[in-house]
N, C-alpha and C positions, 0 to 999 in steps of 0.2 A: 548543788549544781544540777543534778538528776532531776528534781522537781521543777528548779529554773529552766531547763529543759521543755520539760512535759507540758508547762504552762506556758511557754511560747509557742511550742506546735500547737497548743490548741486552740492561744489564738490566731493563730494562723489558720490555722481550717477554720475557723470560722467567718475568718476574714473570704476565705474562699470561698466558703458556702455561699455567702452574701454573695459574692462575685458571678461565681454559676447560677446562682436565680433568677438575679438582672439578665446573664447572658441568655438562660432558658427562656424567660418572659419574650425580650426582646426578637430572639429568633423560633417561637413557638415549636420550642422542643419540647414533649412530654415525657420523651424515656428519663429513667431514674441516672442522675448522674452524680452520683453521692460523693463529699469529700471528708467523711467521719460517718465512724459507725452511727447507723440510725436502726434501730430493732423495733420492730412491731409487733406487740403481744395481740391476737384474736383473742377473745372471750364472750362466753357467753353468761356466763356470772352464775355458772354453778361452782359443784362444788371442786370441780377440777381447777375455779381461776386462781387462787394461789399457788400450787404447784407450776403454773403457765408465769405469773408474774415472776415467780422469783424466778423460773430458769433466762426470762428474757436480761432480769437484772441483770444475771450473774454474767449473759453475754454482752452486755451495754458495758462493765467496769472491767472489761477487760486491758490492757496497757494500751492506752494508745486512744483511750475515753471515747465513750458512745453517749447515745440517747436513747432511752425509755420512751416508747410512746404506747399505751395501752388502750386496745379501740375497742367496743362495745357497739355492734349495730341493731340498735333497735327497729325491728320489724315494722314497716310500715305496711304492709298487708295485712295486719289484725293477728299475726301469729304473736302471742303472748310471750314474753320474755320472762327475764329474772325480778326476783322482788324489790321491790326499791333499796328498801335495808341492805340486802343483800350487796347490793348494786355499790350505796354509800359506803359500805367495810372497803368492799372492793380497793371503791377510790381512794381511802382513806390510806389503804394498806399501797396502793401503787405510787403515793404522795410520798409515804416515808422512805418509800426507797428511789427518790428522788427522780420519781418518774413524770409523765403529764398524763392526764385522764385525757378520753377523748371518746364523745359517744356521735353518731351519723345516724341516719336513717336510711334503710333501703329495702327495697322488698328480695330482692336477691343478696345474699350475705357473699358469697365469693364473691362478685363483681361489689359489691361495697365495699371490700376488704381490699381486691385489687385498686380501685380508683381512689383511696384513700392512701395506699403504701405508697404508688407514684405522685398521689398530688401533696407526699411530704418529701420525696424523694427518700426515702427510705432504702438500703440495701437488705434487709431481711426479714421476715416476717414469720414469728411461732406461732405454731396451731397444736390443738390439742388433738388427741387420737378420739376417733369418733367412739360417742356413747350406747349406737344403739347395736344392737344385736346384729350377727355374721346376716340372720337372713336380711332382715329390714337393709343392711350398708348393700347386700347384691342387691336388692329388687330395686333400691332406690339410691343408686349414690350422693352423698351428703355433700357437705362444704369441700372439705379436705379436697378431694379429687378434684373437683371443681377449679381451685384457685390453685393444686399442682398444675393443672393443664391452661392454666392464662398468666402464669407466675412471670414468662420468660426469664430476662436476667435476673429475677429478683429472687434472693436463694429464700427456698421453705423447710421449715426445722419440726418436725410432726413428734411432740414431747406426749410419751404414752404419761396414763395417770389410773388412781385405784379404777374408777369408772368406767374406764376404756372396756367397752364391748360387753356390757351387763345390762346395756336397753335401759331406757329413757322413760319415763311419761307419758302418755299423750300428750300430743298435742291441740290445743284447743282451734275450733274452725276457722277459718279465714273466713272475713266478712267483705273484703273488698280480694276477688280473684282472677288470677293469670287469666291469659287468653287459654292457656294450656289446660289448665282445668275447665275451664266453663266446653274446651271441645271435648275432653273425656268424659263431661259429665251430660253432654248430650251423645253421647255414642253410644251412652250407658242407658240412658232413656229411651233410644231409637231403639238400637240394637238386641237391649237387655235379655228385654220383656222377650222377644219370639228366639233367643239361644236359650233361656230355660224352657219355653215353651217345648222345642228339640230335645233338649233334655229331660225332661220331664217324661214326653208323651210315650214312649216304651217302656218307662219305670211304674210307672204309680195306672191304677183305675180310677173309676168312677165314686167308690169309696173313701177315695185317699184326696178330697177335694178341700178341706180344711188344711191339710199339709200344702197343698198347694198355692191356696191365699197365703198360707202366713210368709212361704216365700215368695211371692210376688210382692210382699206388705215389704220383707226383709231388704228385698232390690230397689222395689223405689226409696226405700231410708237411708239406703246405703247411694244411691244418686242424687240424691239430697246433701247426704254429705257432702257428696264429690264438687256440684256445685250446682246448687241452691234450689229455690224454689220450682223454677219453672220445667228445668229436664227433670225433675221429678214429677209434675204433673202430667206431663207427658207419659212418664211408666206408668204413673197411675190408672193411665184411661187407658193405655194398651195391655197391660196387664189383667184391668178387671175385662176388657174383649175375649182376650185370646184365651182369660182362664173359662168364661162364658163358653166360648166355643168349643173348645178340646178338653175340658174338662168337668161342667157340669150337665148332666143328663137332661132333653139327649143333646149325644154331642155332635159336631159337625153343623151345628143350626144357633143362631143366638137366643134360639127361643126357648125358656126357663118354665118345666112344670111344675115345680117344687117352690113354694112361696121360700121357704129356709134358703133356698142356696141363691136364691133373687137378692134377700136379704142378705146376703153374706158377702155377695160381690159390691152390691152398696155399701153395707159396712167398710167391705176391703178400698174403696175408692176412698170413702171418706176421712178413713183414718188413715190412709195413705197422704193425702192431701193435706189436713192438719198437722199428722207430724213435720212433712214437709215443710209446709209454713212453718212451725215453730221452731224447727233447726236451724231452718233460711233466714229467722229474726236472731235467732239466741247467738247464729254464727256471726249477724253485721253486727249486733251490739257487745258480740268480742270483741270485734275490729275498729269500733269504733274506740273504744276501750284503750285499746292497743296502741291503735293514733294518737288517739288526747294525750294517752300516756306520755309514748315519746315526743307529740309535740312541746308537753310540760318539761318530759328530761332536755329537751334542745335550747328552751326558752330559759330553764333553769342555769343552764351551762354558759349561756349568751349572758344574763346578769350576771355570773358569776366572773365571765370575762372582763364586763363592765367595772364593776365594784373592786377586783383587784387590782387592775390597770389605770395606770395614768390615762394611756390612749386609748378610750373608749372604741370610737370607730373603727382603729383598726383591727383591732379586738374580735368586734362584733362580725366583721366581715370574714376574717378568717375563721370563724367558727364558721357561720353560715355555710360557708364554700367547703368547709369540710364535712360540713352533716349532710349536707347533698350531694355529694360527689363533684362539686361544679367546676369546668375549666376553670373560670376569672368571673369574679363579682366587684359592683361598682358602685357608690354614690355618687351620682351628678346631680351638680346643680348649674338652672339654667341662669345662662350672664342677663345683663341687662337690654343689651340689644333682641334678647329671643332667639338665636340663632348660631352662639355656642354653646356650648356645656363645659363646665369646671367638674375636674375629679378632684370632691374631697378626700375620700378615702377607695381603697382597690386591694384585693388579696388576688392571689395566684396566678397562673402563667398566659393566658387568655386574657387580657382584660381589656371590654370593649369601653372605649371612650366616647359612645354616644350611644344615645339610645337605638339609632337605625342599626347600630352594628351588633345590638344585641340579640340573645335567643330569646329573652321577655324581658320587660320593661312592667315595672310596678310601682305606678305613680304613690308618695307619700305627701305630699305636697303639691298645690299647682306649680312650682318652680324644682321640687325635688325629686328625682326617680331614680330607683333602684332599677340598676340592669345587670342584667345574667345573662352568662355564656355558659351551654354546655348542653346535657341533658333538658329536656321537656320535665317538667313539672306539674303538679296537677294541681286542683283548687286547692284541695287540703295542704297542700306545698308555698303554695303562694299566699294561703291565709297565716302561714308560720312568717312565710317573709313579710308578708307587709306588717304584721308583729314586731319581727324585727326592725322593720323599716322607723316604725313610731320608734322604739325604743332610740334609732341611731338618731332622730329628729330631737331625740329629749335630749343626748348626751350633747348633740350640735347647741341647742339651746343653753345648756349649762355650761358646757364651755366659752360660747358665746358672754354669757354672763358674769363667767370667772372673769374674762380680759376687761369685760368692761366695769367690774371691780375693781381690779387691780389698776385701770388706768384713772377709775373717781380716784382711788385714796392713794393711785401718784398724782393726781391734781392737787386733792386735799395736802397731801403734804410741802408740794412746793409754794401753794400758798400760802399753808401756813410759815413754811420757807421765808418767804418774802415779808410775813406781815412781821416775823420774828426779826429779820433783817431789816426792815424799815423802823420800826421802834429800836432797835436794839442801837442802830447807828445816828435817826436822829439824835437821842440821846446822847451817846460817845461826842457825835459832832458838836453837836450844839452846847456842851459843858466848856471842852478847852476852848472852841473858837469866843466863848462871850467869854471868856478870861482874858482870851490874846485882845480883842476887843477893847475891852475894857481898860489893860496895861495901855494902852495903846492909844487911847481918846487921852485917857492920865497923863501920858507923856507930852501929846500936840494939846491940851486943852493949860496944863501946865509952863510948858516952854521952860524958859530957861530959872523958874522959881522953884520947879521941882527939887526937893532937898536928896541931897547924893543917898542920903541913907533909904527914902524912899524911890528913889529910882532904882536903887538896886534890888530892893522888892519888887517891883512894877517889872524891871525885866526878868526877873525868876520866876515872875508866874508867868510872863511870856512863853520862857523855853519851856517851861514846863507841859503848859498848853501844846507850843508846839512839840515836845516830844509825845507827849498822849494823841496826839492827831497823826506822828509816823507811825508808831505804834502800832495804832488803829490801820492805817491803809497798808502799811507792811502785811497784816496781818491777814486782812481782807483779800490782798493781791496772792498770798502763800496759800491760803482756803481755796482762791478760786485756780491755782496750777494743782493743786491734790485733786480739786475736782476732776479738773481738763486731764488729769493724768502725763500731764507737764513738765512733772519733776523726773531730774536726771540723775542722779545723788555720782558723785565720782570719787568713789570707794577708794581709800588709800590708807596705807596705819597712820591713825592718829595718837599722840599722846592727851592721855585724860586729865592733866597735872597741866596741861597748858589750854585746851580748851574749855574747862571750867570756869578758871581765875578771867576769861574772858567774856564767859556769859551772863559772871555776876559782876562782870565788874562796874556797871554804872550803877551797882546798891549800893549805900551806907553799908561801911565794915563790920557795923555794929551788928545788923540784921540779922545778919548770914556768915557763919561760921564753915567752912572747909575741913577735911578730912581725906582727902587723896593721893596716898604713897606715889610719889616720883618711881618707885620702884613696880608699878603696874604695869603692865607688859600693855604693851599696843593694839588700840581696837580698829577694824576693819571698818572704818564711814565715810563720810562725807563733812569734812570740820565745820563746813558753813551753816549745814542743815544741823547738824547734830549740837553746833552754838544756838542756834535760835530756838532749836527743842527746847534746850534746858533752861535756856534764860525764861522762855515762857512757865517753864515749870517752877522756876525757882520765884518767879516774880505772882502767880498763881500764889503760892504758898507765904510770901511775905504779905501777899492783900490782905489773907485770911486769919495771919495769926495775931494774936491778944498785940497790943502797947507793949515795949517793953521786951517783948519773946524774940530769940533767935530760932531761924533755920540751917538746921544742919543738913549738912550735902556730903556724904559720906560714897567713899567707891570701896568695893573688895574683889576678887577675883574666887568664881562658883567654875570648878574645871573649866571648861571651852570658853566659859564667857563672864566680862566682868558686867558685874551688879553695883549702879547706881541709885542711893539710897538719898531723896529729899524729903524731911522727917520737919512738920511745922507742930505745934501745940493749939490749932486751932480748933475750931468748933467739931471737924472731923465730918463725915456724910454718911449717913444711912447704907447698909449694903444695897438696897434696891435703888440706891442711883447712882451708883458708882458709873456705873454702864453709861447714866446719860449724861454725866460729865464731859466724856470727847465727845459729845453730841453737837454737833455749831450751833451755836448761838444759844446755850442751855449756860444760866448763871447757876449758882449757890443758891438753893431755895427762890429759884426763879420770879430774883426778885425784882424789877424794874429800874429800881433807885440804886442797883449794883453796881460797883463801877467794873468796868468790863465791859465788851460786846460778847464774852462770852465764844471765843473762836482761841484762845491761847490752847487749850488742852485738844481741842482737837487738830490746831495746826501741828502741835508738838507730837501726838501720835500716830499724823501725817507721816512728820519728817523720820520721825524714828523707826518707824515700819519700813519705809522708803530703805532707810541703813539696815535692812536684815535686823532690827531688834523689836523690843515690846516697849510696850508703858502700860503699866496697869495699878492700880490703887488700892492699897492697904490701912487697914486701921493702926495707929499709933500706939501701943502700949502706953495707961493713963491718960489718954485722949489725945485725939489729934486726928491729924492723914499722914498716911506716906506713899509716894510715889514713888515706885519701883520702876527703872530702866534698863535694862538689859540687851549687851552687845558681843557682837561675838567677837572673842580674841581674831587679831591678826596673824596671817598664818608667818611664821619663823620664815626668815629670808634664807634662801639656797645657799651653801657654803661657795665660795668661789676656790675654784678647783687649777690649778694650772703648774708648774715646773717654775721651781726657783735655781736663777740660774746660780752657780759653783761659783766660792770667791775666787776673785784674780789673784794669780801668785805674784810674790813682792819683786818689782821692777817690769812687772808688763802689762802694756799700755792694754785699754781695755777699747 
């Protein structure tokens, strides 16, 4: 009862969840309004992400069930992340413990981490305790601080690990840079060159002018770094000035007497200026590196949401909107007037339903456009979308294709339907009516010379005809209420020892032998439907057997339900068509010349499904068929419960 418990509140919060997201969409709420634990592991896919995954586990399976979500934001400013390998264990190991991978891009990791925990509604999100060194976390604070101070309601769990605070790596350059950087690194090129100048000019002579270049060499490399080519050539050309000036003899003049230190200051520019270059390419072809990279990890993620998922597009859309932080992402397609749009598919709480109301619109078709709400995106962003875009184009296309598959080979099968039905019943028709026919001309072409003894045959193949043409249409009229879903069956206990002896009773005695105890307890059906079952079963299995051979109809009781056994010595059927035997309109070796339309066994598994039971087909020990039937016992009628009243005593009147 505990677990029947557990697992109705959780559909219930789910049911909820669903409800609140409609309600957030609808009234463009973005704060986190969670109804079941949601935990989000940060990682950056060293060696601390296992320590991180399991502690968020251990808080997802807490009483009262959560969710796993495990996010990885790949740098899209060229800062180089984890190995891919590494990355795949990751996933691997966050899958078994029945978590979801999930990887975004962002050039800011706290505000990726923020806009991804709200745009899952998430209640909590762990972070690991930062790896680099006490000085490195003062001069420059990391993630962590970051996303405690934009966290609001959303609680943060800071899980220390061996690596906490023993320093990091370098990190490799950014190729594509903040605005932040590019102003420090021109401050650093304005500025630099004439605060060492300050510095310098009390310390060191006219001697010490080689110490001098190599640090003015050291400042433009290191403004190079900071960002990129050009505030570095800037140091360059002020640096080789001001060392000209104030430091090669004489000074105070830019005028150089010394060919060596003429040359040195050339040297100092020119190698100033190629290292620059070469850090300012080696830094964009990290970055470029870096993008491809995670644009492959987002594109990889996008088919991998494809390939698992039935619903491709919706799939595809909720990945997208979570690798970019996006309010609401859309497929529209334009109607045929020009002048609405249809949403095929839409993820998250923002979702513009036209192109005008989006923040961009990126055409994949002349009729189809992806529009987005949320953040500005940049070329390289938009070149991952219209990526995705083709892909949602292909999955439209293929499911477009499935349906109209599956509606050929519902064509193909209703006409073969028909072509099976119009052969099947010309046939049936046209046998007994040219016998009733024919009795029938015999009789009016005859008159009154026809001898008694042939008149009696002339009319037995009449009724006979005409019972194979009730047959026939009964039979036709019952297929097509199974179809329509027409039948009513009104379930009552029946006795099996009475409706038997009634379904075979228009056989020969000879044929068909009985076998069912009076003493069988009462089944739960419908006696009309459940007579016509079997007479069709029983009369299936007299077509088939040898000259000569009886069918036995045998009943027993299997606990809850009795088992009806029709057991002939016939030819018997293959296992591999057992199945297409209740098929309509499927004979015995589908043979033309059969007598049959081939609708008895499927009307009878009709009727008997219809009563709560089965019909399914067994081989006969020695050869043969057997048809197995099975119905559930009738439930025992309720004792009648009441006060019996006291006999009258002798002389009063009652």
């Amino acid at each position: 009862l505990t677990a029947l418990r557990e697992l109705a509140l959780l559909w219930t919060a789910d049911r909820v969840e669903d409800a609140l997201a409609a309600y957030r969409r609808d009234h463009d709420i973005v704060e986190s309004w969670p109804a079941r634990e949601r935990v989000v592991v940060a990682v950056s896919g060293g060696p601390e992400t296992p320590t991180l995954i399991r502690r968020g586990a251990r808080i997802a399976q807490r009483p009262g069930g959560g969710e796993l979500l495990v996010l990885h934001v790949a740098r899209g400013d060229g800062l180089a992340g984890a190995a891919p390998d590494a990355l795949a264990r990751h996933r691997a190991f966050t899958e078994s413990l029945r978590g979801s991978w999930h990887t975004v891009i962002g050039d800011d990791v706290a505000t990726a981490v923020l806009e991804f925990c709200r745009g899952v509604n998430a209640n909590q999100v762990v972070l690991g305790a930062t790896r680099r060194s006490r000085l490195a976390a003062a001069l420059l604070p990391g993630t962590v601080p970051a996303v405690v101070r934009g966290s609001g309601d959303l609680d943060v769990l800071i899980v220390t690990h061996e690596s906490a605070g023993q320093g990091r790596r370098a990190l490799p350059l950014r190729g594509s840079l903040s605005q932040r950087r590019r102003a420090l690194a021109w401050a650093l090129g304005v500025a630099g060159p004439p605060v060492l100048t300050l510095a310098l000019t009390p310390l060191v002579d006219q001697s010490a002018l080689p110490t001098v270049l190599m640090l003015f060499l050291a400042l433009t490399v290191g403004v190079a770094l900071v960002g990129g080519v050009r505030p570095a050539l800037v140091a360059a050309v002020s640096g080789g000035l001001l060392s000209n000036f104030f430091f090669t003899p004489p000074v105070n003049t830019f005028t150089i007497t010394e060919p060596q230190n003429a040359l040195a200051i050339v040297i100092l520019v020119t190698v100033a200026v190629a290292v620059s270059a070469v850090v300012d390419l080696a830094a964009r072809r990290t970055g470029d590196a870096a993008r491809a990279r995670a644009e492959a990890d987002t594109l990889t993620a996008l088919a991998g949401s494809v390939l698992r998922g039935a619903d491709a597009v919706p799939a595809m859309l909720d990945q997208l909107r979570e690798a970019f932080a996006l309010s609401g992402v859309a497929l529209l397609r334009r109607d045929d007037d020009e002048r609405t749009w249809t949403v095929l598919g839409c993820a998250g709480v923002d979702v513009p339903r036209e192109p005008d109301q989006a923040s961009a619109a990126v055409p994949i078709q002349d009729d189809l456009v992806f529009a987005i709400k949320g953040r500005s995106l940049s070329a390289e962003d938009l070149r991952v979308v219209n990526a995705v875009g083709l892909q949602a184009q292909a999955a439209l296309d293929r499911d477009r294709l499935r349906a109209e598959a599956r509606q050929t080979r519902s064509e193909r099968e209703r006409t073969a339907l028909r072509t099976a039905l119009l052969a099947a019943v010309s046939h049936d028709l046209r046998t007994p009516l040219s016998g009733i026919k024919a009795g029938v001309s015999a009789l009016i072409v005859g008159g009154q010379d026809v001898a008694p003894d042939d008149r009696s045959v002339l009319l037995g193949d009449i009724e006979q005809g005409a019972d194979r043409l009730q047959s026939l249409i009964d039979n036709l009229l019952d297929m097509s209420r199974l179809d329509a879903g027409a039948v009513s069956p009104r379930r009552v206990p029946v006795a099996l020892d009475e409706v038997v002896p009634r379904a075979v009773g228009h056989l020969p005695t000879e044929v068909v032998r009985l076998d069912v105890p009076e003493s069988l307890p009462l089944v739960l059906a419908d006696a009309g439907l459940l007579e016509r079952a079997l007479a069709n079963v029983v009369e299936n299995a007299v077509r088939h057997s040898p000259p000569g051979a009886t069918v036995l109809v045998v009943a027993d009781q299997l606990h809850d339900t009795i088992v009806v056994r029709v057991v002939d010595r016939g030819p018997g059927v293959p296992d591999d068509r057992k199945a297409q035997m209740f098929t309509a309109f499927q004979r015995l070796g589908d043979n033309p010349q059969a007598q049959g339309v081939g609708l008895g066994l499927a009307v009878a598994r009709g009727f008997v499904e219809a009563n709560g039971g089965t019909l399914e087909a067994e081989d006969t020990p020695a050869g043969g068929l057997t048809m197995v039937l099975t119905l559930p016992v009738a439930p025992a009628p309720a004792p009648v419960t009441g006060r019996i009243a006291p006999a009258a005593a002798p002389g009063v009147a009652r």
